[in-house]
Backbone as CSV, one residue per row, in Angstrom:
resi,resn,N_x,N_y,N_z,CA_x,CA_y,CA_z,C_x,C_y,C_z
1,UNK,0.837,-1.176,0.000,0.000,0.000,0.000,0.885,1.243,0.000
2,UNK,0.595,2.105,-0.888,1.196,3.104,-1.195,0.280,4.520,-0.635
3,UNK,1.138,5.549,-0.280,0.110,6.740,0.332,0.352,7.794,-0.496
4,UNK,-0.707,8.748,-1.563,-0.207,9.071,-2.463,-1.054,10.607,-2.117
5,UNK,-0.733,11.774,-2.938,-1.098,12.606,-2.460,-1.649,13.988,-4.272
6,UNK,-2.553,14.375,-3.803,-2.854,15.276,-4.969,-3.520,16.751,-4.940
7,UNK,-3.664,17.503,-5.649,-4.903,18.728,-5.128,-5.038,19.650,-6.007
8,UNK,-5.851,20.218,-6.246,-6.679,21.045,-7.305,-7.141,20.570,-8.648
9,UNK,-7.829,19.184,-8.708,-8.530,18.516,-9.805,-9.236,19.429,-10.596
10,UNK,-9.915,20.114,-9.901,-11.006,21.248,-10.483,-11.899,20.292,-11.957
11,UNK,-12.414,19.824,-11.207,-13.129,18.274,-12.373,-14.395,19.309,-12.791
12,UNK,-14.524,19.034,-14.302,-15.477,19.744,-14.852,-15.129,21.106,-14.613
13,UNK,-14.339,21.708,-14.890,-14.093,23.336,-14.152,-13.646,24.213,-15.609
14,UNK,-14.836,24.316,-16.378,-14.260,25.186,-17.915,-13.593,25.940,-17.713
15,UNK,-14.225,26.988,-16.761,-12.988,28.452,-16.583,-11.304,27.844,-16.531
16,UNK,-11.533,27.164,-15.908,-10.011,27.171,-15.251,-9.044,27.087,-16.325
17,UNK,-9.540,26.619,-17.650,-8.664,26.436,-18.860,-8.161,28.074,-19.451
18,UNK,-9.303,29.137,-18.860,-8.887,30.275,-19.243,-7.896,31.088,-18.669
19,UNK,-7.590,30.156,-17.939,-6.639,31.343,-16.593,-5.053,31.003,-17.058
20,UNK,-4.666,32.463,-17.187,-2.944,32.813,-17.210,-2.212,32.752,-16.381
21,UNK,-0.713,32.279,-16.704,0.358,32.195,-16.178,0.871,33.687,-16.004
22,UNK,1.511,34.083,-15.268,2.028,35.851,-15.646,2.887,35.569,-16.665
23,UNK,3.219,35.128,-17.349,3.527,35.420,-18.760,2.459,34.979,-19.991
24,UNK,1.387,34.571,-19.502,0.476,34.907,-20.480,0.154,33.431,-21.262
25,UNK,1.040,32.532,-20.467,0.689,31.206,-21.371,-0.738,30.749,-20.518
26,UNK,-1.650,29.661,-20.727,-2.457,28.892,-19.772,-2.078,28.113,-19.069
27,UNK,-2.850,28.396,-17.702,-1.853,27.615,-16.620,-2.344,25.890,-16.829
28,UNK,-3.599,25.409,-18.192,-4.052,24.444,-17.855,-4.133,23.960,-19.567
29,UNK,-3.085,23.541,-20.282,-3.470,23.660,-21.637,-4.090,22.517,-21.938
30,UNK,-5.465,22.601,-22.137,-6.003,21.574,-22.828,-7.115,21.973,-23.352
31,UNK,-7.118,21.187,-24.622,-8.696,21.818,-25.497,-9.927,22.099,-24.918
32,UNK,-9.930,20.772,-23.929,-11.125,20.864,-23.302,-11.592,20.302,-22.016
33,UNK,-12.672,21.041,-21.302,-12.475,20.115,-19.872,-12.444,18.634,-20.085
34,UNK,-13.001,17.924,-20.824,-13.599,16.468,-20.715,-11.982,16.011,-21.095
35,UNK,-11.192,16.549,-22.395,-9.647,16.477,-22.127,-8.983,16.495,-20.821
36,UNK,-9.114,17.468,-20.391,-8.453,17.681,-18.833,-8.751,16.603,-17.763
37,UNK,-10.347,16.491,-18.251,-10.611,15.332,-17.060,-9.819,14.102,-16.961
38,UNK,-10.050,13.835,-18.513,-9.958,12.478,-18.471,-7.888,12.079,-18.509
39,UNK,-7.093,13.196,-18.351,-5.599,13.244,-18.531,-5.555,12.936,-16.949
40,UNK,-5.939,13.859,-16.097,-6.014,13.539,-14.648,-6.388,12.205,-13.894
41,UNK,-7.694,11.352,-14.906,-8.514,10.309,-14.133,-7.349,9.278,-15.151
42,UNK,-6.743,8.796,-16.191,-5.165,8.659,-16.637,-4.278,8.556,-15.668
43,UNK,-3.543,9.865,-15.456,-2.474,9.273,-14.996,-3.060,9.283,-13.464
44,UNK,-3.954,9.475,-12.732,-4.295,9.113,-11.379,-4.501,7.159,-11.240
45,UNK,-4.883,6.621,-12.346,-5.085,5.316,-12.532,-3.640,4.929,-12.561
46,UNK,-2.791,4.872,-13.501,-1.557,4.739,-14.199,-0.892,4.537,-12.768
47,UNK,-0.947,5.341,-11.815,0.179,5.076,-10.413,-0.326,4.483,-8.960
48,UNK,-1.837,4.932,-9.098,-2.450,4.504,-7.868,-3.251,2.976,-7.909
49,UNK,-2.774,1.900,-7.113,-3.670,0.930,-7.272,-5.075,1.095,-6.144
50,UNK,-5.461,-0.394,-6.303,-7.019,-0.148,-5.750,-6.465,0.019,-4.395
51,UNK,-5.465,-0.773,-3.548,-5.423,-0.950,-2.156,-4.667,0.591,-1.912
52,UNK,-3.922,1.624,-2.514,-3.661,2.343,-2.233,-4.442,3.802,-1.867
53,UNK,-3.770,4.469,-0.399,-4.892,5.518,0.070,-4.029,6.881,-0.809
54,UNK,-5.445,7.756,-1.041,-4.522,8.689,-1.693,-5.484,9.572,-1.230
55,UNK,-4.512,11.278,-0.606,-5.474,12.141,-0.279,-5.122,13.387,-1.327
56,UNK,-6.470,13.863,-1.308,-6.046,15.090,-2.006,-6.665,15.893,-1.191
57,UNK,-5.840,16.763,-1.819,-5.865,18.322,-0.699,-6.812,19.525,-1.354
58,UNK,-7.779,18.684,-1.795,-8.786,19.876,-1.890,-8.998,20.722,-3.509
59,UNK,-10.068,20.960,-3.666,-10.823,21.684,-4.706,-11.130,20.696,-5.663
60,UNK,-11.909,19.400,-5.559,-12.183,18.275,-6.067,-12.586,18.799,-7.755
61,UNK,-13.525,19.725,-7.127,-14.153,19.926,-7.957,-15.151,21.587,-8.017
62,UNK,-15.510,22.489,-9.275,-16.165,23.614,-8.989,-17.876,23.535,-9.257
63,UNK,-18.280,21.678,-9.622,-19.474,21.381,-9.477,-20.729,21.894,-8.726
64,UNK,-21.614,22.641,-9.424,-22.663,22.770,-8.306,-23.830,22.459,-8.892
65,UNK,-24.853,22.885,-7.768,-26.716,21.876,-8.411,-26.542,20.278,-8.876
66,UNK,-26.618,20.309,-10.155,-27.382,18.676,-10.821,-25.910,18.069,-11.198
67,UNK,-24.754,19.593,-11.123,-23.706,18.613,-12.167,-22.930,18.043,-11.267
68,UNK,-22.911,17.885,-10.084,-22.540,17.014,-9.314,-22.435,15.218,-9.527
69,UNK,-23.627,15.145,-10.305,-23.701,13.933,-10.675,-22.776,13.424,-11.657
70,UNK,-22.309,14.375,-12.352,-21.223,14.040,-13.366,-19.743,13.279,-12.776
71,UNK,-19.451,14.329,-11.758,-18.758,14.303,-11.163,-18.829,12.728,-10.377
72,UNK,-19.705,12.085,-9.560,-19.778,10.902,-9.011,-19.346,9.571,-9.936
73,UNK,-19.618,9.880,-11.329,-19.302,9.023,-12.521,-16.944,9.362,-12.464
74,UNK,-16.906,10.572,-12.264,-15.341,10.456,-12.610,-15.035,10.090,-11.203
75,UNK,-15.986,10.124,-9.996,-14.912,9.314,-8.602,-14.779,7.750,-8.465
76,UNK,-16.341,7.676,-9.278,-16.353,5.711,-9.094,-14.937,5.520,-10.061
77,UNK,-14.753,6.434,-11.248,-13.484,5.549,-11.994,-12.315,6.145,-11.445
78,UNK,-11.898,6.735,-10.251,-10.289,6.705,-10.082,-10.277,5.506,-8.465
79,UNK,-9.085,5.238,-8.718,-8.274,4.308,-7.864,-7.890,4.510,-7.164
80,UNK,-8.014,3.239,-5.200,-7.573,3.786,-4.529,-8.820,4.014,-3.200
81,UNK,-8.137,4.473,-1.967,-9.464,4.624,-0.977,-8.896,6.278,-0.722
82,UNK,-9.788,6.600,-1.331,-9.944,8.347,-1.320,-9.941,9.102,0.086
83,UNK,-9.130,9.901,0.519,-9.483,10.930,1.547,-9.140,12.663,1.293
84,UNK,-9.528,13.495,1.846,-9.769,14.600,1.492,-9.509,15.534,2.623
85,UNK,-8.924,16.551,2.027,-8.544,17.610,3.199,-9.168,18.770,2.266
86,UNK,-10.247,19.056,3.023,-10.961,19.666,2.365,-10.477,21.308,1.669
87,UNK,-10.142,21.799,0.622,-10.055,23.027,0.079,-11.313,24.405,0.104
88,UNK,-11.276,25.603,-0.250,-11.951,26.333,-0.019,-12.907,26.367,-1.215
89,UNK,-12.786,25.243,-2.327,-13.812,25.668,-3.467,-14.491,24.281,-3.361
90,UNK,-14.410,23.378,-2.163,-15.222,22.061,-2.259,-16.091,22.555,-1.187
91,UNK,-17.310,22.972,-1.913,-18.750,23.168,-1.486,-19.987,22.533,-1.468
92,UNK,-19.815,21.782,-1.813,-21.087,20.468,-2.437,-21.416,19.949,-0.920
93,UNK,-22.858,19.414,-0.519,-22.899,19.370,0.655,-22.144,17.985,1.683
94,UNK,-22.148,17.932,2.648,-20.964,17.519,3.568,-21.573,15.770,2.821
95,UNK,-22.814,15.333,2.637,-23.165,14.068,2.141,-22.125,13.426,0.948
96,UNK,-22.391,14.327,0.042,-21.594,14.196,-0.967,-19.754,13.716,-0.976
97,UNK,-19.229,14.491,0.387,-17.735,14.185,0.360,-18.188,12.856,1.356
98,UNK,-18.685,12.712,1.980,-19.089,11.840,2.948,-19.002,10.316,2.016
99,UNK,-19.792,10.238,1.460,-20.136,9.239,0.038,-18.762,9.043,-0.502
100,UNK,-17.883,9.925,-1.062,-17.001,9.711,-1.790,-15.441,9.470,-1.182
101,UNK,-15.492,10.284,-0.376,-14.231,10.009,0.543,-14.351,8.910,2.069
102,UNK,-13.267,8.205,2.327,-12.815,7.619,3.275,-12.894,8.151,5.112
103,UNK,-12.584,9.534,4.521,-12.216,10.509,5.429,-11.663,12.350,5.259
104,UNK,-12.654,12.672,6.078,-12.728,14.058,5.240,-12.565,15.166,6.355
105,UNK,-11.182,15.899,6.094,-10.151,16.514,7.480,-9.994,17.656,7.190
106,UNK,-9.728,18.555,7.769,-9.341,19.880,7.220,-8.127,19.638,6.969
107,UNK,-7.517,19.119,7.906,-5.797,18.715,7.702,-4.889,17.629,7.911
108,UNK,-4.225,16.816,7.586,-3.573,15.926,7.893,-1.826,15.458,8.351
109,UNK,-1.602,15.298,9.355,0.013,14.968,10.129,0.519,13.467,9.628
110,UNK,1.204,13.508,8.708,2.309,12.061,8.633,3.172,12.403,8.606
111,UNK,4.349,11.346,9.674,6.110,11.846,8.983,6.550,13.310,9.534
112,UNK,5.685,13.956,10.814,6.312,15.333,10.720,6.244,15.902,9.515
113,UNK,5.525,15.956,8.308,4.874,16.589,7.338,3.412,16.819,7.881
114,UNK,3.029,18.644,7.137,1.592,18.867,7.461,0.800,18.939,5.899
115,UNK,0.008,18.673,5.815,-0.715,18.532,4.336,-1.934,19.481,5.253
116,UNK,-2.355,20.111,3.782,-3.046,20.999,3.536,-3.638,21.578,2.317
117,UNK,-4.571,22.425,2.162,-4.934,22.866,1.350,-3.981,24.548,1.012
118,UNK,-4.482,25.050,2.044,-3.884,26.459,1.541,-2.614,25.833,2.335
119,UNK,-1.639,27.214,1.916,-0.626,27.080,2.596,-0.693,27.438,3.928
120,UNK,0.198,27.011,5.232,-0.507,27.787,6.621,1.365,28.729,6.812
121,UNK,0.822,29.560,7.321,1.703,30.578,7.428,3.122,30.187,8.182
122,UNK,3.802,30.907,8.090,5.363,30.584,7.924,5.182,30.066,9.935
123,UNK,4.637,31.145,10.326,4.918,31.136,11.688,4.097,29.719,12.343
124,UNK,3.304,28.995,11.583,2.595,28.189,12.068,3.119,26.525,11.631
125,UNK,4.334,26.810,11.099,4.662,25.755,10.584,5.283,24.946,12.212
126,UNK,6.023,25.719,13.201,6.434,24.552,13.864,7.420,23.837,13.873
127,UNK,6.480,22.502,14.344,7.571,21.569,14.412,7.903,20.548,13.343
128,UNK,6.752,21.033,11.954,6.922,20.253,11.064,7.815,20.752,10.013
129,UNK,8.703,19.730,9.343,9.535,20.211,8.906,8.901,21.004,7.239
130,UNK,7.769,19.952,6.962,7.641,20.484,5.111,5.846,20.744,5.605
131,UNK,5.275,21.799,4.546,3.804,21.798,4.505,3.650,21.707,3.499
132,UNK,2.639,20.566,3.003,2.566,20.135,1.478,0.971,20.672,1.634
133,UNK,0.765,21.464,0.331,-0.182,21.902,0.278,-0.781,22.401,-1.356
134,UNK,-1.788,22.876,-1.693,-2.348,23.104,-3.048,-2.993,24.452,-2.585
135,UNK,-3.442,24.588,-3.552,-4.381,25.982,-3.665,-3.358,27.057,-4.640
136,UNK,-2.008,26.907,-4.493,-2.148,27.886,-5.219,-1.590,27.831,-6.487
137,UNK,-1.866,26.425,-7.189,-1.530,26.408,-8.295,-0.284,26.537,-9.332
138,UNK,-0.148,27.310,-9.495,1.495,27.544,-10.202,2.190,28.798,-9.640
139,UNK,1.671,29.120,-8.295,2.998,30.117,-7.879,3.034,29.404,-6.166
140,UNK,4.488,29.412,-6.224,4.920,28.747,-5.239,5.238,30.050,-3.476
141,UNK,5.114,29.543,-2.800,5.374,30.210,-1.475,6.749,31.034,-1.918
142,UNK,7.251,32.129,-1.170,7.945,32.339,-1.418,8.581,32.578,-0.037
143,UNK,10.375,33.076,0.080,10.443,33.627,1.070,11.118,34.601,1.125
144,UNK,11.362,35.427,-0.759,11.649,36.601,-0.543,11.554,36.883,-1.823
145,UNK,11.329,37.847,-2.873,10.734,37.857,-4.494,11.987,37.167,-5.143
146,UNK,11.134,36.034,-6.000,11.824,35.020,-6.637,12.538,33.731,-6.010
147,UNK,12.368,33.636,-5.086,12.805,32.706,-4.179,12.150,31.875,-3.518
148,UNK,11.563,30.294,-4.035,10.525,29.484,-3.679,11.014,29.097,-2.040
149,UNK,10.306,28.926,-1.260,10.855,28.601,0.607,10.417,27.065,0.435
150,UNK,11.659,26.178,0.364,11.840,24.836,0.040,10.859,24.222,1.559
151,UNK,10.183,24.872,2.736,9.603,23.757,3.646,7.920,24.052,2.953
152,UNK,7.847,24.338,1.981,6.447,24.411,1.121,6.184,23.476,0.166
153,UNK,6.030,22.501,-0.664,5.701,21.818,-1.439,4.645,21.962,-2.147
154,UNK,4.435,22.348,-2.859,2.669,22.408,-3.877,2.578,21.341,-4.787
155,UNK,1.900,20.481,-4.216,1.135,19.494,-5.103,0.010,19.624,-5.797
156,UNK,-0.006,20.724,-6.202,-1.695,20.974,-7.344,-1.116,20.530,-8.851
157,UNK,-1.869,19.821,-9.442,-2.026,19.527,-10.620,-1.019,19.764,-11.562
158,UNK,-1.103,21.197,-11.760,-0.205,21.776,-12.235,1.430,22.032,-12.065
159,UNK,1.646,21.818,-11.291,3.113,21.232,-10.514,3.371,19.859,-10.707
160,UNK,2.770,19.038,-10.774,3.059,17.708,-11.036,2.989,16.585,-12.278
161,UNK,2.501,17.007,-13.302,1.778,16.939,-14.492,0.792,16.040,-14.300
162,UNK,-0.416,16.821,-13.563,-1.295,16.534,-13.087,-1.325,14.871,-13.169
163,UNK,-0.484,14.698,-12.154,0.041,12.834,-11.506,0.196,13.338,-10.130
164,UNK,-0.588,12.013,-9.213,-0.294,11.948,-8.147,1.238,11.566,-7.732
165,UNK,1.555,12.088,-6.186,2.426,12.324,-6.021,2.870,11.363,-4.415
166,UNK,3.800,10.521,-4.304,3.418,9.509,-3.343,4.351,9.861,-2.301
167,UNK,4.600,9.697,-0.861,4.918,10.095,0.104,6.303,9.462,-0.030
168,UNK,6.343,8.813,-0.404,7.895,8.316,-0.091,9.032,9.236,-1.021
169,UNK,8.224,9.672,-2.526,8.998,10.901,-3.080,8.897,12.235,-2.195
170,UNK,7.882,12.435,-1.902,8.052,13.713,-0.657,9.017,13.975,0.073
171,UNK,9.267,12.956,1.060,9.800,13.027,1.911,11.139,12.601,1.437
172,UNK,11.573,11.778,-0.133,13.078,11.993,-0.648,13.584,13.097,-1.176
173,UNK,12.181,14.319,-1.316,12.662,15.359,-1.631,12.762,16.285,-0.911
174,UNK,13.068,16.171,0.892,12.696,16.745,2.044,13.969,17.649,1.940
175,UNK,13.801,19.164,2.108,15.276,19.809,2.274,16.504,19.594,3.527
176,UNK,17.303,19.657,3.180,18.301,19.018,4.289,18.252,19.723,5.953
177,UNK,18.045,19.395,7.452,17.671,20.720,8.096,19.101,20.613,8.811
């Protein structure tokens, strides 16, 4: 069993294909959501087996009302016993993550690693050495302009080519303390 980790699916999420990089490229190039979907529900299959737990850190999805149901069709097909640390754009009601996830946290502690959705602030980091977290997509924490602060990790989609990302690479990519 492998423990694997992911965040900002944004399943079914058209806009999101429109949104820029600051240089103007798309932070999400693909023709189309049902493209996007199905590259994510790919390589999420491709690494995760059935016995493996994999959490993602939030923004499953920007589904609301009826199209939720769409959405239940792309969770039965990925792999794996799902848990969730919930993000600030997973709004669908608490039944729904209930149904689909294993276990559903605001935050999660393995390894002296903190997983998360947003990032939690410098001063709150502690005693953990790395905070792996999503939300913000393709710009990384910083800790002074141009300078990524290596105890941050962003696992959103877009950082990873949208492939899950498994704990044992995490923590081989832990900065030296």
């Amino acid at each position: 069993m492998t423990i694997w980790f992911i965040s900002d699916t944004h399943f079914d999420h058209e806009n999101i294909l429109k949104f820029k990089r600051d240089d103007g490229s798309p932070v999400r190039d693909f023709i189309s959501v049902v493209e996007m979907n199905e590259t994510i529900i790919a390589r999420w299959n491709e690494h995760i087996r059935p016995s493996d737990h994999v959490y993602h850190l939030g923004d499953v999805t920007m589904a609301r009302g009826k199209a939720w149901k769409h959405i239940d069709t792309i969770m039965s097909r990925l792999n794996g016993h799902r848990r969730i640390v919930l993000g600030n754009h997973d709004q669908l009601n608490s039944e729904w993550y209930f149904r689909q996830f294993e276990k559903v946290v605001s935050y999660r502690v393995l390894d002296d690693l903190l997983f998360s959705h947003i990032p939690v602030h410098t001063d709150s980091l502690g005693r953990f050495k790395v905070n792996v977290h999503g939300h913000t997509h393709t710009r990384p924490v910083l800790l002074s302009p141009h300078h990524p602060d290596p105890r941050y990790i962003n696992v959103c989609v877009e950082q990873t080519n949208y492939t899950p990302v498994s704990l044992e690479a995490l923590k081989a990519n832990l900065p030296h303390s």
